[in-house]
C-alpha positions as MATLAB code, in Angstrom:
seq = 'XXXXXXXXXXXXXXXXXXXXXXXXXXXXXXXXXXXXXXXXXXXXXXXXXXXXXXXXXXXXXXXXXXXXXXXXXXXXXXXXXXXXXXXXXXXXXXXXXXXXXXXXXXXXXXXXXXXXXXXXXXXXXXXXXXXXXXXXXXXXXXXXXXXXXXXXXXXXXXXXXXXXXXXXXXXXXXXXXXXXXXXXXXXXXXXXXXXXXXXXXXXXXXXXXXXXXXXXXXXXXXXXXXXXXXXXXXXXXXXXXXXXXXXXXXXXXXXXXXXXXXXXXXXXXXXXXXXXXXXXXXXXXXXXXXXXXXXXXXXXXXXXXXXXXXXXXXXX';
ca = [
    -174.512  -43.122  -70.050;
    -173.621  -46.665  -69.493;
    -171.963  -49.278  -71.632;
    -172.817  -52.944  -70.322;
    -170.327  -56.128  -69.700;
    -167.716  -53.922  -69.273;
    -165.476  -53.797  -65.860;
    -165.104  -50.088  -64.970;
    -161.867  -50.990  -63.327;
    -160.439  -52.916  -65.886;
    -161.163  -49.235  -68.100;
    -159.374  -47.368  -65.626;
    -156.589  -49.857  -65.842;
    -156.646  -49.956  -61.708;
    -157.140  -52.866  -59.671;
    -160.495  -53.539  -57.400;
    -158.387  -52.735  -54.238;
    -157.606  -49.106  -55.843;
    -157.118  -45.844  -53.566;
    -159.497  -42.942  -54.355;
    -156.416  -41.560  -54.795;
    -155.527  -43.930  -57.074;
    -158.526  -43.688  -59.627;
    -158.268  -40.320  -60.061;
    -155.165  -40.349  -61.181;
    -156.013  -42.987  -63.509;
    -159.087  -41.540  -64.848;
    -156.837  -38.257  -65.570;
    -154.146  -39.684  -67.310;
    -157.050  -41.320  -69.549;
    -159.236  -38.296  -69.704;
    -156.134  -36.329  -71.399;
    -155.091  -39.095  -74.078;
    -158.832  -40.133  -75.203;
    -160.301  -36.521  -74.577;
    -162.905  -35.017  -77.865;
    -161.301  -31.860  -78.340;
    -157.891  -33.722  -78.762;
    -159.431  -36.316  -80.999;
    -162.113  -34.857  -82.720;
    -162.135  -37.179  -85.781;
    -161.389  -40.555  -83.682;
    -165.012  -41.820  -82.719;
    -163.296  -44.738  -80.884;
    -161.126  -42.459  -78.546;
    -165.134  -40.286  -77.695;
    -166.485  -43.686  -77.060;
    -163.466  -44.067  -74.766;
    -163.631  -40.950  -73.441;
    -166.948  -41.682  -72.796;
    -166.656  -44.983  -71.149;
    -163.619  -43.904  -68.826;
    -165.987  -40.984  -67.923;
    -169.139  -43.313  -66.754;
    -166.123  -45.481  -64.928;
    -165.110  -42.647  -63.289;
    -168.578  -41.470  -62.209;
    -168.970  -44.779  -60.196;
    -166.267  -45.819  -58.936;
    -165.334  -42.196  -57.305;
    -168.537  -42.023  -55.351;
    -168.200  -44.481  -52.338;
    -171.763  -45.472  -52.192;
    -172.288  -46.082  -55.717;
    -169.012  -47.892  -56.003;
    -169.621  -50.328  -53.473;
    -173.101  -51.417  -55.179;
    -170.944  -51.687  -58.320;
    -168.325  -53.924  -56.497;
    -171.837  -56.142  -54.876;
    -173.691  -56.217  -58.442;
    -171.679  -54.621  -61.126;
    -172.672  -52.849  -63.799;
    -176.682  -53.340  -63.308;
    -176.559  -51.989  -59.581;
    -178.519  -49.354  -59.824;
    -181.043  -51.741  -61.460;
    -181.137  -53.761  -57.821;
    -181.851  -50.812  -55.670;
    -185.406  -50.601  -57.408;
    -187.857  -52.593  -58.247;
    -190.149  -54.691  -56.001;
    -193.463  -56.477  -56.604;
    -196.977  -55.149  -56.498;
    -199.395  -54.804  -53.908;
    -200.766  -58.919  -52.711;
    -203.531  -59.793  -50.528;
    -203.146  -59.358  -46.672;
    -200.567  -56.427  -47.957;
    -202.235  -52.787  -48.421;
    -203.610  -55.055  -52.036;
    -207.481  -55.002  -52.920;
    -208.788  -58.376  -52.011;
    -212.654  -59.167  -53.586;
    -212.616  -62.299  -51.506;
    -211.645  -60.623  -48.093;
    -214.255  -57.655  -49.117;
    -217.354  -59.903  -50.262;
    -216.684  -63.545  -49.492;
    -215.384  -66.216  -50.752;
    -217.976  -68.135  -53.743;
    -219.132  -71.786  -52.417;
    -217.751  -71.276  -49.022;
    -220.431  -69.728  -46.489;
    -219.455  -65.795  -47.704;
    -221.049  -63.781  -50.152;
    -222.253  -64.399  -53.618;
    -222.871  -62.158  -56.015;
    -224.452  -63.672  -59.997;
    -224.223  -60.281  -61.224;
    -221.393  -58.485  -62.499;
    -218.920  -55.516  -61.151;
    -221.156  -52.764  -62.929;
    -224.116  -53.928  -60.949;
    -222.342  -54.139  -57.677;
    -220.826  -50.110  -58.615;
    -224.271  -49.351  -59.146;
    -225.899  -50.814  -55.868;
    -223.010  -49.261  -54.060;
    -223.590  -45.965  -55.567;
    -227.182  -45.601  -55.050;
    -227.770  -46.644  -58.518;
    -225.536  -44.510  -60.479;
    -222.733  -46.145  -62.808;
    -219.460  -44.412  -62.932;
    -218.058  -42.894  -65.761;
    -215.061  -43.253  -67.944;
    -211.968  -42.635  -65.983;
    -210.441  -39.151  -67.019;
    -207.203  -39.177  -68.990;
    -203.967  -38.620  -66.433;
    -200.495  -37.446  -67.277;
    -197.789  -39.528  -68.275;
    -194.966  -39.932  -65.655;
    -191.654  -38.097  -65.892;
    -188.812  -39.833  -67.414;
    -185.076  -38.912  -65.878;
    -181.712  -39.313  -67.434;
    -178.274  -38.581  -67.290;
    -175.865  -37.441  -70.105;
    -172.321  -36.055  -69.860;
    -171.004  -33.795  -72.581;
    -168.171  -32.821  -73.144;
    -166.502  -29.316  -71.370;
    -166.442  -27.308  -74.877;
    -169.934  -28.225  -75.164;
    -170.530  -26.537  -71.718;
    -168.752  -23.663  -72.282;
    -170.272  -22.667  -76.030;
    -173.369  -24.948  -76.466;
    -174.450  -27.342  -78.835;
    -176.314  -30.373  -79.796;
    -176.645  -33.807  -77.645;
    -178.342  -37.206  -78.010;
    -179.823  -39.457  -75.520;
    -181.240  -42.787  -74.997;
    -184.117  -43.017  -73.045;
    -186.301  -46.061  -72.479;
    -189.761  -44.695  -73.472;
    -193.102  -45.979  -73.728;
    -191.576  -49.630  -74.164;
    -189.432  -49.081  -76.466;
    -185.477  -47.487  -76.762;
    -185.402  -44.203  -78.011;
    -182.957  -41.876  -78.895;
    -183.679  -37.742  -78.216;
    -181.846  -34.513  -79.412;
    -181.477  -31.717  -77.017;
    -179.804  -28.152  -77.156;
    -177.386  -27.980  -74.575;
    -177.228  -23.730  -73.705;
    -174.027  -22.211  -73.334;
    -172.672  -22.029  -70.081;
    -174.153  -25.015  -68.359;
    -172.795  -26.277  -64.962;
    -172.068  -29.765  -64.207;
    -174.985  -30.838  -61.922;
    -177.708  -28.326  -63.861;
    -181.132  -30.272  -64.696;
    -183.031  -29.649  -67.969;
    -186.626  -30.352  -68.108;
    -188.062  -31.567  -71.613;
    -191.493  -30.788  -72.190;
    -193.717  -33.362  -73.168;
    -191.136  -35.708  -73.654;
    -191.735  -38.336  -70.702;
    -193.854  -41.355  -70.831;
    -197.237  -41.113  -72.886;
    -200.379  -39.870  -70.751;
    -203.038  -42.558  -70.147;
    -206.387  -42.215  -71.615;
    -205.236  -39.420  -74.003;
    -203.324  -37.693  -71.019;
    -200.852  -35.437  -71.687;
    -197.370  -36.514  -72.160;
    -195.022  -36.068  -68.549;
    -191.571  -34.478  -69.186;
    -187.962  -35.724  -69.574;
    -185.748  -34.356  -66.673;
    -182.090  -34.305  -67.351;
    -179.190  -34.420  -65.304;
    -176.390  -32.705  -67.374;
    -172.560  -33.066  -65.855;
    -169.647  -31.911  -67.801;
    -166.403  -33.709  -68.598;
    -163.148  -32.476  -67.218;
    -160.757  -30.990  -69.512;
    -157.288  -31.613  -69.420;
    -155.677  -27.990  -70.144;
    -158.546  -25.357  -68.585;
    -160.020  -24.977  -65.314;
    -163.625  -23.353  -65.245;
    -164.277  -20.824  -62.467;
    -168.016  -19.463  -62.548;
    -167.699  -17.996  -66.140;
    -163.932  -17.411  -66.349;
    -161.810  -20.072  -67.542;
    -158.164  -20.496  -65.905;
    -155.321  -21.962  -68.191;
    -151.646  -22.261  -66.972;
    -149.520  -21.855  -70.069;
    -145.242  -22.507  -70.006;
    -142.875  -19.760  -71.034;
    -139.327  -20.048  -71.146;
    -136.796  -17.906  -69.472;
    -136.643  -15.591  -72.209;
    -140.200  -15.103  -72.917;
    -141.067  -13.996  -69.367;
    -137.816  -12.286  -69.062;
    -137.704  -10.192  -72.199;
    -141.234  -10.000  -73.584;
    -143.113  -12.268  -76.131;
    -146.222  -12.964  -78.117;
    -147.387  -16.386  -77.388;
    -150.426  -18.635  -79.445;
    -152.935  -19.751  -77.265;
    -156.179  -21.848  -77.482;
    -159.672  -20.109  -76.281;
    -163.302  -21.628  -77.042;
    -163.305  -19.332  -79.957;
    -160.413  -20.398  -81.470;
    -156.653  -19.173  -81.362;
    -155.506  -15.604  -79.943;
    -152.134  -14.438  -79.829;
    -150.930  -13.459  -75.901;
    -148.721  -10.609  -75.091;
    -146.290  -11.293  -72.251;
    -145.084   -8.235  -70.864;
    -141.212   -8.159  -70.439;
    -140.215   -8.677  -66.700;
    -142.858  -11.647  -66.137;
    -142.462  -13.702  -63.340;
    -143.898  -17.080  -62.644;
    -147.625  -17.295  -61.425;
    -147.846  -13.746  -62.572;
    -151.822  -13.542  -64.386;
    -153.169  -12.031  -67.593;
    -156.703  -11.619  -68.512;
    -158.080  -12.229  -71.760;
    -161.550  -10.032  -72.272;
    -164.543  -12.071  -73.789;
    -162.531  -15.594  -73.962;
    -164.218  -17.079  -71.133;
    -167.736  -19.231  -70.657;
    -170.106  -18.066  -73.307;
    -173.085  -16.056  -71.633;
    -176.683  -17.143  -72.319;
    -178.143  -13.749  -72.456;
    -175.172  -11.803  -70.428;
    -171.678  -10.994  -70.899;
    -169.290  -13.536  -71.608;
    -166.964  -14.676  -69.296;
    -162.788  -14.404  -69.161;
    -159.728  -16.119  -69.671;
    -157.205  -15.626  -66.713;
    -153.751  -17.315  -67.771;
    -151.468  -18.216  -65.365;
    -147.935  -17.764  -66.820;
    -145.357  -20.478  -64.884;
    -141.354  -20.423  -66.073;
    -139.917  -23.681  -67.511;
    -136.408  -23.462  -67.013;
    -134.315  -26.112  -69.534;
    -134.495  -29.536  -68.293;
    -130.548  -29.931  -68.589;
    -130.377  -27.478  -65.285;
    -131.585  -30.132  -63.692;
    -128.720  -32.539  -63.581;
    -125.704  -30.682  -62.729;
    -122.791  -32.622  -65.359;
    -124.878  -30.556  -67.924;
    -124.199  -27.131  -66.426;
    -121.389  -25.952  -68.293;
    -118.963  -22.708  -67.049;
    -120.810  -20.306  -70.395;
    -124.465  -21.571  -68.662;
    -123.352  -20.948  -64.853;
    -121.901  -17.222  -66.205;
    -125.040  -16.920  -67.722;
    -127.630  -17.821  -64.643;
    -124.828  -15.760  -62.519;
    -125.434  -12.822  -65.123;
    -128.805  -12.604  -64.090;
    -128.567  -13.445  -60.547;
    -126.795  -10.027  -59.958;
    -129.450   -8.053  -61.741;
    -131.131   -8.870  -58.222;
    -130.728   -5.725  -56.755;
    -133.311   -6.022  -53.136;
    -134.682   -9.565  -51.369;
    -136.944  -11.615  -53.349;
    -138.489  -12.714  -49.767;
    -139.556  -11.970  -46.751;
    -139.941  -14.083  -43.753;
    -142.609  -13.056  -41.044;
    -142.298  -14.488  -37.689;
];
């Protein structure tokens, strides 16, 4: 949702010339440092989160960017809009119908029951029946745990003249793009009509760690040298809390475990799984060679001769 007088690229910390490129890799650095699940008890970081999010949204789309850039944060306001019908336009005109009063046309003393009446053989019409109250639409982005196990959201809508704000239950699962109808909760029905609905457009926030894939959920977790080499257990984070992983000894990098059950929650089927990725982090001093020692090149040199067949092989 929006948050007004505020310049989306001045949240993203980017200039107005910025590279696509360029603003995601803004809006990712962001997303990461001001994300929920890493600040649950901040509200000022979620309102962050939230406003780098609605940046993002906008200024990642071409189209919608470049009304931002013409009328800024109101564009979508200027798309709309528009005057209704006028005379000599597709408008009802009682002059160009029956005359204009004290100028040669038409006159009619009576009034516009009488006229219905002569132009229905007499007959007056009824009450007009009540009608249904338009459809309302919105847009709300929740955050990715939200998606993945459910929960509770709020919304502002603009409704019958006034600002309101509306709970929903957001079903585990849900996929950025997915549209939820509300029943009866759209503008009020004329007359006594009934009520029209409230059609939500639901996309989920990015998370910095997992990666969703249907109903699996990818993570790439670090392991040193040792831990791939020899066996470990390793702590990990799931969406139903924190499971310890077995690493089998003789792991190499990119090398993937499953986790049963850890995955997207299922609304009415099986939940999904957790694939993680392991990927070796060697120490950092390896990379600058005055801090290889003789005892650390024996070592690597140790290990390298425990290579007893090619690692690769070429194809031409």
């Amino acid at each position: 949702m929006k948050t007004m007088a505020q310049d989306y690229y001045a949240l993203l910390g980017v200039k107005k010339t910025a590279s696509a490129e360029e603003i995601q890799k803004a809006y990712r650095a962001l997303a990461r440092k001001y994300h929920p699940d890493l600040n649950p008890d901040d509200k000022a970081a979620q309102q962050k989160f939230k406003d780098i999010q609605n940046a993002y949204d906008v200024l990642s789309e071409p189209e919608k960017r470049k009304m931002y850039d013409q009328f800024g944060p109101d564009y979508d306001r200027m798309a709309g809009g528009g005057a209704g019908p006028h005379p000599g336009q597709g408008g009802f005109n009682y002059e160009e119908i029956f005359g204009k009063a004290g100028s040669g046309g038409f006159r009619f003393d009576g009034d516009f029951g009488d006229i219905f009446r002569q132009m229905g053989g007499g007959r007056s019409r009824g009450p007009a029946p009540p009608t249904a109250g338009a459809d309302l639409t919105a847009e709300l982005t929740v955050p990715f745990a939200t998606a993945v196990l459910g929960g509770q959201a709020a919304i502002n809508v603009q409704r019958n003249g006034k600002n309101e704000s509306i709970e929903l239950k957001i079903p585990a699962g849900i996929e950025s793009g997915k549209k939820m109808r509300l029943r009866g909760q759209g503008e009020a029905g004329p007359r006594g009509g009934q009520p029209g609905d409230l059609i939500v457009a639901v996309h989920v926030a990015s998370h910095p760690f997992f990666r969703r894939s249907g109903k699996n959920l990818e993570l790439r977790l670090p392991v040193t040298l040792a831990e791939a080499a020899l066996g470990a257990s390793v702590d990990i984070p799931t969406p139903g809390g924190t499971v310890t992983l077995k690493i089998p000894p003789g792991s190499s990098g990119g090398k993937r475990l499953r986790v049963k059950g850890q995955g997207v929650r299922g609304a009415g089927s099986a939940d999904g799984d957790l694939y993680v990725e392991l990927q070796i982090k060697l120490p950092q001093q390896l990379a600058q060679a005055e801090d290889i020692d003789d005892h650390v090149k024996e070592a690597v040199q140790s290990i390298e001769s425990l290579y007893t067949s090619p690692i690769r092989e070429i194809i031409w």
